[in-house]
PAVO-618744 format. One record per residue: residue number from 0; x negated, y, z of N, C-alpha, C in turn. Coordinates in steps of 0.2 Angstrom, whole numbers. Last residue first. Layout:
PAVO-618744
- NUM_X_Y_Z_X_Y_Z_X_Y_Z
...
This chain:
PAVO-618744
- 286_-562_648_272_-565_652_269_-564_653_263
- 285_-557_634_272_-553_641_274_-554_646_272
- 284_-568_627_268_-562_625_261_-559_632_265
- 283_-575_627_281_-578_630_273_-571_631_269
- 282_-567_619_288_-569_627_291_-570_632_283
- 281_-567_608_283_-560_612_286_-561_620_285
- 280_-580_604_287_-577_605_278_-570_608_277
- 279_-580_605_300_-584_608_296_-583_610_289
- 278_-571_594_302_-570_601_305_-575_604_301
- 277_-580_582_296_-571_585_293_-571_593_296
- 276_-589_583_305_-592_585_296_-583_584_295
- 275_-584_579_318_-586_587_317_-588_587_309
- 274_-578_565_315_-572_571_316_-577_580_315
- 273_-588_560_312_-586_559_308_-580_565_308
- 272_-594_561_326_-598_564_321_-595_564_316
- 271_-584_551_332_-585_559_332_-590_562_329
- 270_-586_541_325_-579_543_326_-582_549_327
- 269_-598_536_332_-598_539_324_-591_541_324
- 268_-597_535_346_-602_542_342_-601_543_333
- 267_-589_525_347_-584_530_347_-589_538_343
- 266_-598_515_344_-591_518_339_-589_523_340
- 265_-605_517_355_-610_519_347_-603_520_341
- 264_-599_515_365_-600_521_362_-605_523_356
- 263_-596_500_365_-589_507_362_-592_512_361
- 262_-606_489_368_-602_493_361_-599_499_360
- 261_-599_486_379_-606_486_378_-607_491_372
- 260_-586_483_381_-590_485_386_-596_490_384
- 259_-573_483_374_-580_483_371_-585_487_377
- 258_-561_484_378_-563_478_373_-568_475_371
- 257_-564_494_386_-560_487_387_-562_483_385
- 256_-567_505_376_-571_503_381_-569_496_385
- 255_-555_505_367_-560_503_364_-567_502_369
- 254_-547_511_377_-544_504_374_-550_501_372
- 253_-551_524_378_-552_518_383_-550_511_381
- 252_-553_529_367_-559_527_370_-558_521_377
- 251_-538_533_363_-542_526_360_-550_526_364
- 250_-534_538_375_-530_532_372_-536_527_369
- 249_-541_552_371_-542_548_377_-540_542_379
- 248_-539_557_360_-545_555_362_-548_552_369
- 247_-524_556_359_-526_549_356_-533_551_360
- 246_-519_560_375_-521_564_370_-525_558_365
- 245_-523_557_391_-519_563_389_-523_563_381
- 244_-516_545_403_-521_545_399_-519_551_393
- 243_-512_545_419_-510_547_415_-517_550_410
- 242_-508_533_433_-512_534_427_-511_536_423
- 241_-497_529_441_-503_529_444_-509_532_441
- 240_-481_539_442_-485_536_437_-493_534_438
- 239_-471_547_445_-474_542_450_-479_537_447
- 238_-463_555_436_-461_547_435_-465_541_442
- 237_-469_566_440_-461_563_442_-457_556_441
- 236_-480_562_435_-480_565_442_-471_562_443
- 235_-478_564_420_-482_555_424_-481_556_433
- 234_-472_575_417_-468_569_418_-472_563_422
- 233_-484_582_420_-478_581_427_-475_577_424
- 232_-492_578_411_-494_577_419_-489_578_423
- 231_-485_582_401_-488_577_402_-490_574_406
- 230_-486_597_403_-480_593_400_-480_585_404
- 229_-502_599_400_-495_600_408_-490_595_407
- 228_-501_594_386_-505_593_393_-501_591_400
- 227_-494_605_381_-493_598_379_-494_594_385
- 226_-502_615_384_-495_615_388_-493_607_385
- 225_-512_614_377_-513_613_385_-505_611_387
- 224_-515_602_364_-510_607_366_-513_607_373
- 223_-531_595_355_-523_594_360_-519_601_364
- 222_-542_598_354_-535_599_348_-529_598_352
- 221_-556_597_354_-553_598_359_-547_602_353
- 220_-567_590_345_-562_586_348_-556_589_351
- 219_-576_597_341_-572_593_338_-566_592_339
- 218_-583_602_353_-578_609_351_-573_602_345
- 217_-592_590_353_-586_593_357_-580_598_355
- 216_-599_595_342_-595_587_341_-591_588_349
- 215_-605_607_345_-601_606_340_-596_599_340
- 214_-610_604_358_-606_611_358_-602_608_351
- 213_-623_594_355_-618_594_358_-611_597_357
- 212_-630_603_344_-625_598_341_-621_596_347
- 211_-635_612_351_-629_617_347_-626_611_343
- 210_-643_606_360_-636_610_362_-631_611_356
- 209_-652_602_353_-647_597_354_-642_599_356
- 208_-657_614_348_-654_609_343_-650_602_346
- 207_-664_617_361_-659_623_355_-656_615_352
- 206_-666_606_376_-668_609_368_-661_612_365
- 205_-663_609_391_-661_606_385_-663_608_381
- 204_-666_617_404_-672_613_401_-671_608_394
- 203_-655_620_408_-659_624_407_-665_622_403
- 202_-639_613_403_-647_614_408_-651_617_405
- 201_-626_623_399_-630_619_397_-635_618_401
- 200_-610_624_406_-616_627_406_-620_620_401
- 199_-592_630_397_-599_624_399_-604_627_401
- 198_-584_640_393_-588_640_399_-595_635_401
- 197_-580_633_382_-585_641_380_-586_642_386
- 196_-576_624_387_-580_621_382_-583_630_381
- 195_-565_624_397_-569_621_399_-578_622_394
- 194_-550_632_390_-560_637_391_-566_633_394
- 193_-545_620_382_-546_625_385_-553_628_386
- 192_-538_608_372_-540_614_373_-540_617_378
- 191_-542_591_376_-536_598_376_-540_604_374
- 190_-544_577_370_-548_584_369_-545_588_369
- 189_-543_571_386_-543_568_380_-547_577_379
- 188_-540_567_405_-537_570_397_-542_568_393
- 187_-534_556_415_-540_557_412_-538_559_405
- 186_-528_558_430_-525_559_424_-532_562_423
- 185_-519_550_444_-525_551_442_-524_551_434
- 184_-508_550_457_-511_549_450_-518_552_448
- 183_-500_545_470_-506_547_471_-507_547_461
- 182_-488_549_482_-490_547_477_-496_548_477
- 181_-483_545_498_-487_549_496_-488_546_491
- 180_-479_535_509_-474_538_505_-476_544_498
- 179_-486_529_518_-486_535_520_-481_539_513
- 178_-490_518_510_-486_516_515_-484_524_517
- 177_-497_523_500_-494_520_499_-487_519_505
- 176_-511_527_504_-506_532_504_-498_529_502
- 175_-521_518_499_-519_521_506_-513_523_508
- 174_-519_516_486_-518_510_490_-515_513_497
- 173_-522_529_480_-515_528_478_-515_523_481
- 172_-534_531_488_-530_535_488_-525_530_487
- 171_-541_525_477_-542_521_483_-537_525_487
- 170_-540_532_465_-538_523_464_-538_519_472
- 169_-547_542_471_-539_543_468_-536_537_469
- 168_-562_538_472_-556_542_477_-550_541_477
- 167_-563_536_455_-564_532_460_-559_533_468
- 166_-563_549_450_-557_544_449_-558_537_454
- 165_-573_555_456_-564_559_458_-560_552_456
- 164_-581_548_452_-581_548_457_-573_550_460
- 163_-579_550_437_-581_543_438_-578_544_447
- 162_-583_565_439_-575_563_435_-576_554_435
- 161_-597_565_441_-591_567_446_-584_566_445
- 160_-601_558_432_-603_553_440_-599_559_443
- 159_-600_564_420_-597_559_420_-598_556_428
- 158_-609_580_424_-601_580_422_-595_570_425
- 157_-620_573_425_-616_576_429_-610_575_429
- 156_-624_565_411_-625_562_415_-621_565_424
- 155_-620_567_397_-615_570_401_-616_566_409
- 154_-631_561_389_-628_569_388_-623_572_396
- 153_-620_547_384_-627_552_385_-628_558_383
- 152_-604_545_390_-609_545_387_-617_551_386
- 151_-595_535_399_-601_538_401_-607_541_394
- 150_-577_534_400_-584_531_396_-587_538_399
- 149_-568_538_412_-568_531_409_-573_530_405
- 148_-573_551_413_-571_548_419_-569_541_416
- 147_-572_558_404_-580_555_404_-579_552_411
- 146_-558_562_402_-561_554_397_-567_552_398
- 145_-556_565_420_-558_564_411_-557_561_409
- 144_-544_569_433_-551_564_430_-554_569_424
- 143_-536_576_442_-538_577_435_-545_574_433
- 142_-525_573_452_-534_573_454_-533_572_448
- 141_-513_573_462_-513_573_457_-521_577_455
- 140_-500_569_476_-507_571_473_-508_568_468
- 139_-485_572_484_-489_569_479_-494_572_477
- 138_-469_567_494_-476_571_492_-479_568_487
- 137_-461_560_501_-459_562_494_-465_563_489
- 136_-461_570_516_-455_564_511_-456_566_504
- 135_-472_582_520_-466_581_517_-464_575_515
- 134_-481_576_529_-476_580_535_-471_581_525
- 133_-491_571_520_-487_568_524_-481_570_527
- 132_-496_587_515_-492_581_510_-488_575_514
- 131_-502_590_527_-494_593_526_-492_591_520
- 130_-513_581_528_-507_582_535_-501_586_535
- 129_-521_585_517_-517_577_521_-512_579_525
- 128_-530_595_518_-519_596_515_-519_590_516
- 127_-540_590_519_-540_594_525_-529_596_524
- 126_-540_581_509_-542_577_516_-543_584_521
- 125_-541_589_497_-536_586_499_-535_581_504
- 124_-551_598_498_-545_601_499_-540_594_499
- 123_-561_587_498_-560_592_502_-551_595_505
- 122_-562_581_486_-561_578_492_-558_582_498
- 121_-560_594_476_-554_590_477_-555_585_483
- 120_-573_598_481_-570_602_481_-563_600_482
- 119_-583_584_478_-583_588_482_-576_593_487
- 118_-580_586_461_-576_581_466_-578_584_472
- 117_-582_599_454_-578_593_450_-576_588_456
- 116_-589_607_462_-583_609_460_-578_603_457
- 115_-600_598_467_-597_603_470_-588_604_470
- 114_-606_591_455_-603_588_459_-597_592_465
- 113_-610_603_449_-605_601_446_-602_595_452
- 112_-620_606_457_-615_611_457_-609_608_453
- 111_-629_595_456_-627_595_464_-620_602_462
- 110_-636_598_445_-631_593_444_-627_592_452
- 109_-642_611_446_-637_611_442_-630_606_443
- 108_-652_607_457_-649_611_458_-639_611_453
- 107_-659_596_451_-654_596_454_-649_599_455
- 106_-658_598_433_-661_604_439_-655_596_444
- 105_-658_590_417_-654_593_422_-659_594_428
- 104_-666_582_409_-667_588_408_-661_593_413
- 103_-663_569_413_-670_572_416_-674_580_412
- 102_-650_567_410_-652_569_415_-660_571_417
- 101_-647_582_396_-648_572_399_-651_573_404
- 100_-632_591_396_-639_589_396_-643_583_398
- 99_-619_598_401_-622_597_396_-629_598_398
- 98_-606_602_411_-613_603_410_-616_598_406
- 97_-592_608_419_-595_606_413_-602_605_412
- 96_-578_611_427_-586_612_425_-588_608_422
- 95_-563_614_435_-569_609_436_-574_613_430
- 94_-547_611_444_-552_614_440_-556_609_441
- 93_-537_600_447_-536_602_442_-542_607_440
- 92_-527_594_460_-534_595_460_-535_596_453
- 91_-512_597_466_-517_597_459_-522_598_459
- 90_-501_591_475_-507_593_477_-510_594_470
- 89_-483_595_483_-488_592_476_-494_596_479
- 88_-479_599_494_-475_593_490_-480_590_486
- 87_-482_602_512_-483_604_504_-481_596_499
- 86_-482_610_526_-480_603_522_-478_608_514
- 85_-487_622_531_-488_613_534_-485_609_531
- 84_-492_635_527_-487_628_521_-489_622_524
- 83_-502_643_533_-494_643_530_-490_639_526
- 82_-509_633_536_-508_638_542_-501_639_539
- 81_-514_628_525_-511_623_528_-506_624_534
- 80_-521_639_518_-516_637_515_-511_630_521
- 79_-530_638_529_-526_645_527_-519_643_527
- 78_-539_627_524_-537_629_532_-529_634_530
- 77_-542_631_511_-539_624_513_-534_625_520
- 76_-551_642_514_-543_643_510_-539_635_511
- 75_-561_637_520_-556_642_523_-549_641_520
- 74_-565_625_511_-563_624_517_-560_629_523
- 73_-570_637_501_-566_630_502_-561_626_506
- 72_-581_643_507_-574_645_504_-567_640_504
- 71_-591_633_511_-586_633_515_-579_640_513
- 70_-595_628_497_-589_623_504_-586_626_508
- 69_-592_633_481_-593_637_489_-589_631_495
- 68_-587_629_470_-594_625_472_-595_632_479
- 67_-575_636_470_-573_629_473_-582_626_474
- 66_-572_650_475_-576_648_470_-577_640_475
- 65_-555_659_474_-559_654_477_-566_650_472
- 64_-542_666_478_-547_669_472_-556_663_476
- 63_-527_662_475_-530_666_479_-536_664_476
- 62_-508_667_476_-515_668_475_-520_669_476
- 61_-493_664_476_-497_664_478_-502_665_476
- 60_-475_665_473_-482_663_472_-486_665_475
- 59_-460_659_474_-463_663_477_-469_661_474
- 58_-447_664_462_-452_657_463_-456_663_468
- 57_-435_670_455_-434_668_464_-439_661_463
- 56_-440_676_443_-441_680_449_-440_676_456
- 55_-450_669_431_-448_666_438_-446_670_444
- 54_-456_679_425_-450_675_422_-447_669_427
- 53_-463_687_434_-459_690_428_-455_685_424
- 52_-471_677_441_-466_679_443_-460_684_440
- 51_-477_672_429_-475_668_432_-468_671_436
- 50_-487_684_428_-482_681_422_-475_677_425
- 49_-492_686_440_-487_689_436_-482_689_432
- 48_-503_674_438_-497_675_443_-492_678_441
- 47_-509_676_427_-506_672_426_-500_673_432
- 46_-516_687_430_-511_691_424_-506_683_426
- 45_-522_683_443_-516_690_444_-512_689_437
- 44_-532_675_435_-526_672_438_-521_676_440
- 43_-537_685_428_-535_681_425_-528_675_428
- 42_-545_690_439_-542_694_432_-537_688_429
- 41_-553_683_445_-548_684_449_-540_688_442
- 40_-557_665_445_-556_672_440_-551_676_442
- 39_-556_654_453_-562_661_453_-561_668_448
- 38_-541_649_459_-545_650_454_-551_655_455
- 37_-524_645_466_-532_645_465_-538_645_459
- 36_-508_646_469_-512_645_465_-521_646_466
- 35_-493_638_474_-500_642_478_-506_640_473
- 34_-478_640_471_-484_640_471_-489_644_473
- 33_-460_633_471_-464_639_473_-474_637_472
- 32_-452_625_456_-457_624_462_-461_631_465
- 31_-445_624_448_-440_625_454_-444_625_460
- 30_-449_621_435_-444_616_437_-443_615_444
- 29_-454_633_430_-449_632_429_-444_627_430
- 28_-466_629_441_-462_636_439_-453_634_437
- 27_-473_620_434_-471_618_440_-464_624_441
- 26_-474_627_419_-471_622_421_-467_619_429
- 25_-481_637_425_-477_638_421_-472_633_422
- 24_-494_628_432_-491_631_436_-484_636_432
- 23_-499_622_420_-495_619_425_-488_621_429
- 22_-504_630_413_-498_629_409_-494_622_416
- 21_-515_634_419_-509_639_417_-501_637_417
- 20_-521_622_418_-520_621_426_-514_630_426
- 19_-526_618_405_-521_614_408_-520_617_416
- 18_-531_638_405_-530_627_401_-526_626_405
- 17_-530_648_418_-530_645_410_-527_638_409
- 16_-530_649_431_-529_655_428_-531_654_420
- 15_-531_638_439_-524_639_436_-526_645_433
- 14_-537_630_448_-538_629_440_-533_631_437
- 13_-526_619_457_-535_623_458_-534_625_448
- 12_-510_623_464_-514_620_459_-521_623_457
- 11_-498_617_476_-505_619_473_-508_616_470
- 10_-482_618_478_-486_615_474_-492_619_473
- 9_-466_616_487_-472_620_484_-478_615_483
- 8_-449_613_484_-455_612_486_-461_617_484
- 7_-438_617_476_-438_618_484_-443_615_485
- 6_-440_605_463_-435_609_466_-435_611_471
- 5_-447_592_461_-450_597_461_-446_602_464
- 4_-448_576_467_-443_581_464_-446_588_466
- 3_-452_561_458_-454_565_460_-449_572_459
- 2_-440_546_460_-445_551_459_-446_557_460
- 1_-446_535_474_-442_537_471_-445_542_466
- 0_-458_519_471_-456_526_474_-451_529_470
């Protein structure tokens, strides 16, 4: 494929009123893309819009205020946006959710919400915007895995079987869409920073003591720049890159799940408990 040209196109991005879906839309911005943003915070995505148009005066934006675990919210603003933008360049399936707890301390309820938002919501919006990714020469979809979208570990029985599933979709996408001129990537970050981790829910039925150790050896991790991130995802988008792995915590779980089917996550557990007792002794020595 040629590469991806941002300039004179427009670009939807879910997840854009922080983290990696801010610094997107920034990025996309700067590199000549008009945009149609999405988010449930309405606060948040106004100041982002804003921004954007305060340093991007000739970018048109958009905004619109959608809770992605609502289908048929969903599938209005999909419709909407389709009514006025028959042909769209870039697709970001980019928000998502979080949920901590093993599964037979998860609710249905809980683990059917995270499916919702995390794949669900990218099936949706992007098998209703087919038909104006098509209608542009060039087009591209871009579906934000994880790193619990390559290893599965315990604790993360939701979260991992919707970022397992988005990534599955994607890998069957970039075969389809192949002859339709349509890119397709799939991007499993590592430990970025953003509000995934003070938004997480936990299940309602986990124990004090395992959440406050989950929450810690997480909060470990997430060290990677967001705008690093973005950065990151549009070069792999312009490059036309099928696989974009974001942040050594995402490089070495997957190398070390290759190698080690069976084994990798009791390595990678002591790597991370080794990273939270540093962050720890970090913390104290500041003090």
């Amino acid at each position: 494929m040629t590469p991806y040209r941002f300039t004179g196109r427009t670009a939807l991005v879910t997840g854009a009123a922080s983290g990696i879906g801010e610094q997107l839309a920034h990025g996309l911005a700067e590199r000549g893309s008009d945009l149609v943003l999405i988010d449930r915070d309405a606060l948040r995505l106004d100041a982002v819009a804003e921004a954007i148009r305060t340093a991007n005066p000739s970018r048109t934006v958009e905004s619109l205020v959608v809770d992605l675990a609502d289908r048929e919210a969903v599938v209005a603003a999909a419709t909407g946006i389709r009514e006025r933008h028959p042909r769209l360049g870039l697709l970001v399936n980019n928000a998502g959710v979080a949920l901590g707890g093993r599964f037979d301390q998860v609710s249905v309820e809980e683990f059917e919400w995270v499916m919702a938002v995390n794949f669900t919501a990218p099936m949706l919006l992007t098998h209703h915007l087919l038909p104006a990714l098509r209608a542009e020469p060039g087009s591209h979809l871009v579906n934000v895995s994880s790193l619990y979208g390559l290893i599965a570990p315990p604790g993360q029985s939701a979260y991992s079987s919707s970022k397992f599933a988005l990534r599955g979709l994607s890998e069957v996408l970039r075969g389809e869409l192949l002859e339709s001129g349509v890119g397709v990537t799939t991007v499993h970050p590592g430990g970025v920073r953003t509000r995934i981790a003070e938004s997480a829910r936990i299940a309602a039925a986990a124990p004090a003591d395992e959440v406050e150790k989950g929450q810690r050896m997480f909060a470990a991790l997430l060290t990677y720049p967001p705008e690093k991130a973005a950065a990151d995802i549009l070069d792999g988008v312009q490059r036309r890159r099928g696989r974009v792995l974001i942040a050594p915590t995402a490089k070495l779980p997957d190398l070390l799940a290759r190698l080690m089917p069976e084994s990798h996550l009791r390595v990678l557990n002591r790597i991370t408990e080794a990273a939270a007792r540093g962050g720890r002794t970090r913390a104290r020595v500041a003090k």
